[in-house]
C-alpha positions, 0 to 999 in steps of 0.5 A, a space after each residue: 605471550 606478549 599481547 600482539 599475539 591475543 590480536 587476530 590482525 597479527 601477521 603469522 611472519 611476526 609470530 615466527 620472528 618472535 618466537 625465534 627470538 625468544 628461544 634462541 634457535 632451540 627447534 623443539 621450544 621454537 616449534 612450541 612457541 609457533 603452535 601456541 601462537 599459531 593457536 592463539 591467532 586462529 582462536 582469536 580470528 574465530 571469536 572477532 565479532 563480524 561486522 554487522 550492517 547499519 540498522 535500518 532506519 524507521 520508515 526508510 522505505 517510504 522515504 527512499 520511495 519519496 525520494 526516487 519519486 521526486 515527491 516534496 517531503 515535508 515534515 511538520 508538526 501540523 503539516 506532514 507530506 510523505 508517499 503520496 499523502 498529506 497530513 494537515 491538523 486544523 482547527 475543529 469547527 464543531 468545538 474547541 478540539 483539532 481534526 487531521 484532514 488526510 489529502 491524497 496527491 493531486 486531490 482538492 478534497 480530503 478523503 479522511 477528515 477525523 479528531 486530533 489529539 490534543 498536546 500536553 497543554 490540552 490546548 494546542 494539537 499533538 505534534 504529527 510524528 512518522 508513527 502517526 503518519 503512517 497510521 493515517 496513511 493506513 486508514 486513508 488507504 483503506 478508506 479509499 480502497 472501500 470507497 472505490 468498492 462501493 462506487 463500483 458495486 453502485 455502478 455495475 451490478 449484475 444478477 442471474 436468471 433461470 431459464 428453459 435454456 440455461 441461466 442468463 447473466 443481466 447486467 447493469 453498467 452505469 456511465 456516469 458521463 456528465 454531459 450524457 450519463 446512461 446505462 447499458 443493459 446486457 445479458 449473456 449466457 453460460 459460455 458468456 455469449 452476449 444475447 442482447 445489449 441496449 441503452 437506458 436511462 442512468 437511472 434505470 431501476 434494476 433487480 432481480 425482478 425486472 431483469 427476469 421481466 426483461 429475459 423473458 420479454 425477449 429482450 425487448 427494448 426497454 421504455 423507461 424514459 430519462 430526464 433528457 428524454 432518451 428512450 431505450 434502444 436495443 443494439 443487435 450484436 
């Protein structure tokens, strides 16, 4: 069988003028010939490898992300810029080494400064690729994320008191305005109705003791004094 019939793109008309051709009209060897064709094209259809898309490309979703954003892509050997993070080695000031300083988007000041390996030569710095960026970008994350936790738990803070009438939940709620930091004191109870609110001092020292203090005062205005000289007010609510 010629080889344009081991091709799957061979038309089953071509197949039939063919196998006509070659028997000479003879129907029982035409209807052989048009089944063995017949047979070799479906086989050959079944065995052509699909198409297989494009593999995908190494961090092609923060690119693409990069590229909807708008943000500038930059991508050097000291100087890398990609989803929302830059990347700059520099010189280590403490010894001879290099240090890569992690800078987020729209901030003056680095979240995560650390060591930077050394090239070949053990002279000048590694070059950054898309593997190590992406590893920095991991850690500065998690870096931020711990310290946004932290700020948090550093500005409100809480504890529970027991009481005749249930517990009572205090809490401690740090503004930290410039121009007038203070605090707000609160307590509520289990269907958390707030029983009282009043101001103090940012600096106001709070724990366990001195809010049960505060509880069992009444919720008496607190007099602790801050720098500017603003004492406690209790509000009414």
């Amino acid at each position: 069988m010629p080889e344009e019939f081991a091709s799957a793109d061979v038309a089953w008309a071509d197949a039939q003028q063919f196998a006509q051709a070659s028997v000479g009209g003879n129907p029982v060897k035409l209807t052989n010939k048009l089944i063995k064709a017949k047979n070799t094209l479906a086989k050959n259809k079944m065995a052509k490898p699909a198409q297989t898309e494009p593999a995908p490309r190494p961090h092609a979703d923060i690119e693409d992300s990069d590229a909807e954003s708008g943000n500038q892509l930059i991508q050097e050997a000291l100087r890398w810029s990609q989803s929302g993070w830059t990347a700059q080695v520099i010189k280590n000031e403490d010894d001879d080494g290099w240090a890569v300083a992690m800078t987020m988007e729209g901030e003056s000041e680095p979240s995560l400064v650390g060591p930077w390996t050394m090239g070949r030569d053990k002279k000048n710095p590694k070059p950054l690729d898309a593997s190590a960026f992406t590893t920095l970008v991991k850690t500065a994350n998690e870096i931020v994320m711990r310290h946004a936790q932290q700020t948090h738990a550093n500005l409100h803070k809480s504890t529970k008191v027991a009481t005749p009438h249930g517990r009572v939940r205090v809490l401690l709620d740090i503004v930290p305005d410039e121009d007038n930091p203070h605090a707000i004191l609160s307590a509520f109870d289990d269907s958390n109705v707030q029983l009282a609110r009043i101001r103090v001092a940012a600096n106001y020292k709070f724990d366990h003791d001195v809010a049960s203090a505060w509880v069992a005062s009444g919720y008496a205005p607190v007099r602790e004094v801050s720098p500017e000289g603003d004492t406690g007010k209790r509000v009414e609510f």
